[in-house]
N, CA, C and O of each residue as an XYZ file, in Angstrom:
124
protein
N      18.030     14.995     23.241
C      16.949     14.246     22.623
C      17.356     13.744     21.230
O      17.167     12.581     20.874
N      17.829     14.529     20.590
C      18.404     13.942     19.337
C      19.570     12.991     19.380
O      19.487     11.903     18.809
N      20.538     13.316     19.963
C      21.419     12.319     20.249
C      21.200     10.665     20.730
O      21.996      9.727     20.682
N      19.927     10.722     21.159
C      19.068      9.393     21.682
C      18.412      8.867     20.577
O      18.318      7.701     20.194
N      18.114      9.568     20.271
C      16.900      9.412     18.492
C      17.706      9.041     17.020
O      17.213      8.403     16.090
N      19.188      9.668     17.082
C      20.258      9.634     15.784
C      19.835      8.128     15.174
O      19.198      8.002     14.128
N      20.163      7.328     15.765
C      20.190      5.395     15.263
C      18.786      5.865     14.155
O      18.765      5.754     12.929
N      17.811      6.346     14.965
C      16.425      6.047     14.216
C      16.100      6.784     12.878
O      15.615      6.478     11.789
N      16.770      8.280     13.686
C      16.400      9.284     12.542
C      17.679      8.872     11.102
O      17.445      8.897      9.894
N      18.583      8.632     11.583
C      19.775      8.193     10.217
C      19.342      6.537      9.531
O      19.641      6.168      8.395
N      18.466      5.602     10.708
C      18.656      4.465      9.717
C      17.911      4.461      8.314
O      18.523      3.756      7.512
N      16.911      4.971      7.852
C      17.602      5.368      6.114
C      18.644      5.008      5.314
O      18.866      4.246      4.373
N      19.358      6.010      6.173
C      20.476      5.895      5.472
C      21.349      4.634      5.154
O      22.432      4.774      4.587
N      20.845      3.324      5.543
C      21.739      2.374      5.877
C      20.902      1.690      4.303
O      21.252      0.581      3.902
N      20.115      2.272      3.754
C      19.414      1.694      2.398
C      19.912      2.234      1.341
O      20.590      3.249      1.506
N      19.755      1.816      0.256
C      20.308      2.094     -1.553
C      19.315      3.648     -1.522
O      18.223      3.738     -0.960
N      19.902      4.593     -2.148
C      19.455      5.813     -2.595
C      17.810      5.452     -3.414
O      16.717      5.998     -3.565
N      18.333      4.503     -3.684
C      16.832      4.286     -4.870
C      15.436      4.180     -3.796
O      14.293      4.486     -4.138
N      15.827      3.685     -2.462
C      14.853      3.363     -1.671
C      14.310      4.472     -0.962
O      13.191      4.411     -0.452
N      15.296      5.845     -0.877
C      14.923      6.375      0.081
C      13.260      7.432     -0.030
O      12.542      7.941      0.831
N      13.213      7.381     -1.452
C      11.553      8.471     -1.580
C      10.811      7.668     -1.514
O       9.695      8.022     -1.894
N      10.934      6.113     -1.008
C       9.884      5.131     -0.580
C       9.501      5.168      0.916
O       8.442      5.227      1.542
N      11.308      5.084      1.335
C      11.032      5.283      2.766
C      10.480      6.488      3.198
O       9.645      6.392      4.098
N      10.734      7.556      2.790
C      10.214      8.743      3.124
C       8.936      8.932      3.207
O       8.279      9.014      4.244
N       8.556      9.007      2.109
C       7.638      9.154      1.745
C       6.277      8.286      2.530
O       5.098      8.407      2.197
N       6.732      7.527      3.484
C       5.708      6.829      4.512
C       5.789      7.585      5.662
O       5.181      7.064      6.597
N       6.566      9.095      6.035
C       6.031      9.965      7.148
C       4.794     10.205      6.620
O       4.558     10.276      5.413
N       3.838     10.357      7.683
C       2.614     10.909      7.879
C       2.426     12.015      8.150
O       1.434     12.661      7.813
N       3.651     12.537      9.016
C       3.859     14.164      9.187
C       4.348     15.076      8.354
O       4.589     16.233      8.696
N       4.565     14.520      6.967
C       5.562     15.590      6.095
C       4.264     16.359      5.293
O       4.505     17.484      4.856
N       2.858     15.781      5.076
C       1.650     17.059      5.102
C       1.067     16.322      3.962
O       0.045     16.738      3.417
């Protein structure tokens, strides 16, 4: 299941560091 999911769960990573507590920060599941 993860191995199917990797592309999604890593693309993040394909953004500038500066972006990423933006991107994050739009899970709905992190509480």
């Amino acid at each position: 299941m993860l191995h199917e999911a990797a592309d999604d769960i890593l693309a993040f990573a394909a953004f500038p560091p500066a972006h990423w507590k933006k991107i994050w920060s739009t899970n709905r599941w992190s509480g």
